[in-house]
C-alpha positions in Angstrom: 53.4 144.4 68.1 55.5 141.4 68.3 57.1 141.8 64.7 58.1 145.1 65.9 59.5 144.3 69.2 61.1 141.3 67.0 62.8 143.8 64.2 64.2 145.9 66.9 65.5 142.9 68.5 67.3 141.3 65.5 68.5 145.1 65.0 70.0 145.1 68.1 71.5 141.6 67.3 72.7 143.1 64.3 74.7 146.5 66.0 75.8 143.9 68.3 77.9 142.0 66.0 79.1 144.5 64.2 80.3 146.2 67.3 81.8 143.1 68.3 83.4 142.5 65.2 84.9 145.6 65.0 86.5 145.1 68.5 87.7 141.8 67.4 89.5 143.6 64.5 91.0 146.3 66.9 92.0 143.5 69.3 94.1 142.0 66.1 95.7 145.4 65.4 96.7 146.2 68.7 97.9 142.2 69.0 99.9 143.0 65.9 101.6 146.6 67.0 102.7 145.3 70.7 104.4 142.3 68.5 105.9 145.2 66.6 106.6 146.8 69.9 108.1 143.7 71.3 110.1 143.2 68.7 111.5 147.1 68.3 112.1 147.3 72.4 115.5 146.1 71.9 117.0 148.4 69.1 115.2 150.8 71.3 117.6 150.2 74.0 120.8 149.7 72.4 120.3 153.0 70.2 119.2 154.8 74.1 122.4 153.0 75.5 125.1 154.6 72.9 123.2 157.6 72.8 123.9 157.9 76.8 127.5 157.0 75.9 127.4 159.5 72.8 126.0 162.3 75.7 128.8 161.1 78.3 131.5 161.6 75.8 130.5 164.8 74.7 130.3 166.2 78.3 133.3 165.1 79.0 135.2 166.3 76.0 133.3 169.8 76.3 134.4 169.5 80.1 138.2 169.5 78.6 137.4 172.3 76.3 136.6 174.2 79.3 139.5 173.3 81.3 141.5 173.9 78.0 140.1 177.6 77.5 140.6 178.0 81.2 144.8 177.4 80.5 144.5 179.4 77.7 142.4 182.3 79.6 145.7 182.3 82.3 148.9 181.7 79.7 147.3 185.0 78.0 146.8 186.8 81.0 150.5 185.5 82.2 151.9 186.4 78.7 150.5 190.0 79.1 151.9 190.5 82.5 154.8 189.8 81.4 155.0 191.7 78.3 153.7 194.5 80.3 156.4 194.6 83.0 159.2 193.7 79.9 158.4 197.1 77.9 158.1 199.3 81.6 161.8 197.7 81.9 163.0 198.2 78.6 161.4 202.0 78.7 163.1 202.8 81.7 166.5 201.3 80.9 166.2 203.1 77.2 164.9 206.4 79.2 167.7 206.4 82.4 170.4 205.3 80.0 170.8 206.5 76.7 174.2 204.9 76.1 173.7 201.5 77.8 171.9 200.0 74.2 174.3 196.9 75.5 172.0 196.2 78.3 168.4 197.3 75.8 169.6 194.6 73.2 170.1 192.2 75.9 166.5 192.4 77.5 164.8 192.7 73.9 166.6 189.4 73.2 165.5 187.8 76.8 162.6 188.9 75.8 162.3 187.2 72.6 163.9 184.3 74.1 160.9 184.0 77.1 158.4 184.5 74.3 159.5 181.5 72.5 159.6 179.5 74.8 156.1 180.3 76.4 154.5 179.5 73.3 
């Protein structure tokens, strides 16, 4: 009876270690990854820091691209306005007067002239 209550206890001795052992060895990993961790906060933060700058750059250059298509978007709409109300001049100056090509050639070359200087 007290051999058996004996073996269970030196068993339980036994697990004991072993689990203690094994947590020892955890203890050292996890020791050895915070070092790891320690040591990689740093980079960690300079590569987060230019990334934020990386991120604020790109906003604000897709912030001009916006503002850049927006000029576009208006010297195209300006542009065809224009163009518009040229032609409805030139067609009813070439429509009223058939002999006044003086005053056509004139506007055509106005108009050429605004055009180049628009773009």
């Amino acid at each position: 009876m007290y051999i058996l209550i004996s073996i269970v206890f030196i068993a339980e001795l036994i697990i004991a270690l072993n689990l203690i052992l094994w947590i020892l060895k955890a203890d050292k990993k996890v020791r050895y990854y915070n070092s790891c961790v320690d040591a990689f906060n740093p980079l960690a933060q300079t590569a987060l820091q230019y990334a934020r700058c990386k991120v604020s750059e790109f906003n604000k250059s897709f912030g001009c691209v916006f503002e850049f298509v927006k000029k576009k978007k208006e010297q195209i709409i300006f542009k065809t306005v224009f163009m518009i109300a040229i032609y409805a001049i030139l067609i009813v100056f070439k429509i009223k007067m058939n002999k006044a090509s003086k005053i056509y050639k004139l506007i055509s070359v106005m108009r050429d002239l605004t055009l180049e200087l628009a773009v």
